[in-house]
C-alpha positions, 0 to 999 in steps of 0.5 A: 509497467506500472509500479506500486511503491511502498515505503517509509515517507521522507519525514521524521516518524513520531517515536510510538511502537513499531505497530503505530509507526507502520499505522502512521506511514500507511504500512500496516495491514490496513495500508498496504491493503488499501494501497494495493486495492486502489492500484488494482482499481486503476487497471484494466480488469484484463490485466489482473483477471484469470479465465475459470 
């Protein structure tokens, strides 16, 4: 089983607003959308697709 690990890196994390701080460690929206996205693209399609 495959397990996607998202989390806050093990290194100082420069003092900016939270939205910043979570942009800089991949952990915004855009981040989170990216990562998922590409452990999605390395399954076998049969593995997340549904029969309509």
């Amino acid at each position: 089983m495959r397990l996607l690990n998202l989390g806050l890196p093990d290194r100082f994390i420069h003092h900016a607003t939270q939205q910043q701080q979570l942009a800089e460690c991949g952990l915004d929206l855009r981040g989170v959308l990216d990562s998922v996205s590409g452990a999605l693209k390395e399954l076998p399609a049969s593995v997340y697709q549904t029969s309509a």
